[in-house]
N, C-alpha and C positions, 0 to 999 in steps of 0.2 A: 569437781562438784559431784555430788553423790546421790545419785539417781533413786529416788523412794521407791518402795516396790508400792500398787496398788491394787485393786482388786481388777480382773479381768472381764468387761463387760463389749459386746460388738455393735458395732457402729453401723455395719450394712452401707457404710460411704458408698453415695450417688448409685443405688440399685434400684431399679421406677420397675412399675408392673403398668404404669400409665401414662399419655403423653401432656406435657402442658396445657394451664388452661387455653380456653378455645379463646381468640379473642379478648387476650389478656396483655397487660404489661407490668415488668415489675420494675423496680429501681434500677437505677446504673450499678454497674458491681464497683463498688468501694475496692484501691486496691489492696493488695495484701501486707505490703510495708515488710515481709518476710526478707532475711539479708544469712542464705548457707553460707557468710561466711561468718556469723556468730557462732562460737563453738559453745556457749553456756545456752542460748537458744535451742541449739541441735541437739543438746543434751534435754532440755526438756521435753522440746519434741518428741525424742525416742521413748520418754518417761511417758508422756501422754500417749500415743502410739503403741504401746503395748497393753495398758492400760483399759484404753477405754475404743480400740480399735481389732487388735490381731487376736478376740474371741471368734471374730468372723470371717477377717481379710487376712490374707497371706501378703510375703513383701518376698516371693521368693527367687528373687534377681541381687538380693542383700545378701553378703551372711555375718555374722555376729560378730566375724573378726574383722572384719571391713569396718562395724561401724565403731569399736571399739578402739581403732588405731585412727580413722580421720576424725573422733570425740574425743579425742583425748585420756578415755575410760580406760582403766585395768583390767587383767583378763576376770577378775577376780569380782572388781564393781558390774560385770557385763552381766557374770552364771550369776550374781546372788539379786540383781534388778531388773533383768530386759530378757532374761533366757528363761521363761515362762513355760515354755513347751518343747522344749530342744534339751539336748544329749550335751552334744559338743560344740565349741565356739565356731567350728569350720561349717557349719547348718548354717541354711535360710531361715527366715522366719515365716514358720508354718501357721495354717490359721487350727483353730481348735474346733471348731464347729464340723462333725463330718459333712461332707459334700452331700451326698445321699440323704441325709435331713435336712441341710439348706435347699435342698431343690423339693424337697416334699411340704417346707415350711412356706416359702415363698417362693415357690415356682421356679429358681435360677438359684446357683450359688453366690453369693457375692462376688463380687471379683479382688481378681489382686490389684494389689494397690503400689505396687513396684514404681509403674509407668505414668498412674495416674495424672499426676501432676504433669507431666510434660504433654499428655492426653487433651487434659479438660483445662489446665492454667490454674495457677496459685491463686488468681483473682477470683475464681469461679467457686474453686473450693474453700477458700475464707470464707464466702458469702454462705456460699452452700450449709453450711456449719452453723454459719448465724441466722440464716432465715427461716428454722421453726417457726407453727406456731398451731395451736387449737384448732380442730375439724369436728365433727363431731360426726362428719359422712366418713370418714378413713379409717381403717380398719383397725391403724395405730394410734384411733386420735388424734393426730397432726399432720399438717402437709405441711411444702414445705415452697416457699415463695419463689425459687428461681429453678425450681423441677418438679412441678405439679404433679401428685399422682403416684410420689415417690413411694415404695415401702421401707422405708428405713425409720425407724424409732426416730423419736427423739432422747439417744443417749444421753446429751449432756444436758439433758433437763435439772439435773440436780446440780449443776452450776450458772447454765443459766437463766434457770425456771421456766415458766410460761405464759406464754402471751396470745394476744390473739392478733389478727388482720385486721385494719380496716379498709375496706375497699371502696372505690366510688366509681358508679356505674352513668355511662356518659353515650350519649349518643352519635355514632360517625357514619357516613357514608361509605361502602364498600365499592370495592374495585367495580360489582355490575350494578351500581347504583342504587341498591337494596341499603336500607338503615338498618346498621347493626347495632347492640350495644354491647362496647368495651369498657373492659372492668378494667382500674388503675389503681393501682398500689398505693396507699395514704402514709398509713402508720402502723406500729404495735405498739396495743395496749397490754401492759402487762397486767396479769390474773394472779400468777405465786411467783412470790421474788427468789432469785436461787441464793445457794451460797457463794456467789462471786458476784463483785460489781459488774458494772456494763466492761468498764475500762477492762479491768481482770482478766474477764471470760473475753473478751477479744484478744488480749494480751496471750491469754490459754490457746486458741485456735491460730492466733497467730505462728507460735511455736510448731504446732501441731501441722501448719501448712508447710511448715521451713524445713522441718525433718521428711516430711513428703519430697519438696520438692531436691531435699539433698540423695535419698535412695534411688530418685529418678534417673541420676547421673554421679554415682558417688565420685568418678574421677573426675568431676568438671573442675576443682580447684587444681589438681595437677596438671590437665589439660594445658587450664591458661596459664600457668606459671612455666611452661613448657614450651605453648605460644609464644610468649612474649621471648624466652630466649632464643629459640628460630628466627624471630623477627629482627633481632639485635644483631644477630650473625647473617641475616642477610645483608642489611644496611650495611654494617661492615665490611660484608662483602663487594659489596657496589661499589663503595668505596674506594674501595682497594683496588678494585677491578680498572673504575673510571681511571684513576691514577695513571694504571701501568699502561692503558692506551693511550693518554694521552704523552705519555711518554715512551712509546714506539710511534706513534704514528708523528713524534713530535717536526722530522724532521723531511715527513711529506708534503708537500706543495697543494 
């Protein structure tokens, strides 16, 4: 599969300058239905990941030839689609944003995004990604439903537009007896439709979670294949083992 190039815009994934709402709840996290061992997936991931993510986040536990040999990609598909900002295939993937602006933009640099996923969970971060929406108090215009407060655009507004919250505000009794009101998560309404359907743009972050969470651990599939034959060689072991005593010890009383 042949990796499109796109235009390079940043994501700012899960950077908050604020803590969640006070008194709030939002939905259950939907899970991520993500499977690293799709390699047409992981290919897209990397496609979306360069894309619309490492203008800001570095992945600098990866390097280009790692991902190239478990995706299945040419050295050739990797320099002319996913090597954005890099020399040589044996480099990590750097972010392009200087650090020194990121901290003077938004107060902290973003972070790399290597670990993320074994961090925060592939469930949190699917969500994360999808829970935009309308603010009109945030500085970017949108907050975001499962990390209130956050600074991070809403990059993939041009896929999957915008919408707004509905929230419903309900009355509970707190821990010292005092009535508080808690606000709970409804719906989003959407305001401008993007250019992806609902299904799509899930189908898009889906990818985009899968390729996170395969950088996380690039040998985890050699790992378990690796597993599984220690484990084969042990049984066998036992096996064999149990055998031979029972046949020394066969002709003790």
């Amino acid at each position: 599969m042949l990796i499109k190039k796109g235009i390079l815009l940043g994501s700012w994934l899960l950077l908050a300058t604020g803590a969640a709402f006070a008194a709030s709840s939002g939905p259950e996290l939907e899970k991520a239905g993500n499977d690293v061992e799709n390699i047409a997936s992981l290919q897209r991931g990397a496609r979306n990941f360069m894309n619309y993510c490492s203008g800001c986040h570095s992945a600098k536990y990866v390097r280009y030839t790692t991902i190239a040999k478990d995706l299945e990609l040419s050295e050739d598909q990797v320099v002319a689609n996913l090597m954005f900002n890099a020399d040589k295939t044996f480099e990590t993937i750097k972010v392009n944003m200087p650090e020194d602006d990121a901290r003077r933009w938004f107060g902290q640099a973003p972070p790399d995004l290597s670990l993320m996923a074994r961090s925060k969970g592939t469930d949190y971060i699917y969500n994360f990604l999808r829970g935009f929406y309308l603010d009109a108090d945030s500085p970017t215009g949108v907050d975001n439903l499962y990390l209130g407060g956050t600074s991070m655009p809403h990059v993939l507004w041009e896929l999957q537009g915008f919408r707004e919250a509905e929230f419903a505000v309900e009355q509970d009794t707190g821990e010292d007896g005092e009535t508080v009101a808690v606000t709970h998560f409804e719906s989003f309404k959407p305001v401008i439709a993007g250019s992806m359907s609902a299904e799509n743009f899930d189908a898009f972050v889906r990818d985009t979670v899968n390729f996170l969470e395969y950088i996380s651990e690039p040998i985890r599939s050699t790992r378990r294949v690796l597993g599984t034959w220690v484990l084969m060689f042990l049984i066998f072991f036992y096996i064999i083992a149990s055998m031979l005593k029972k046949q020394i010890w066969k002709d003790v009383s």
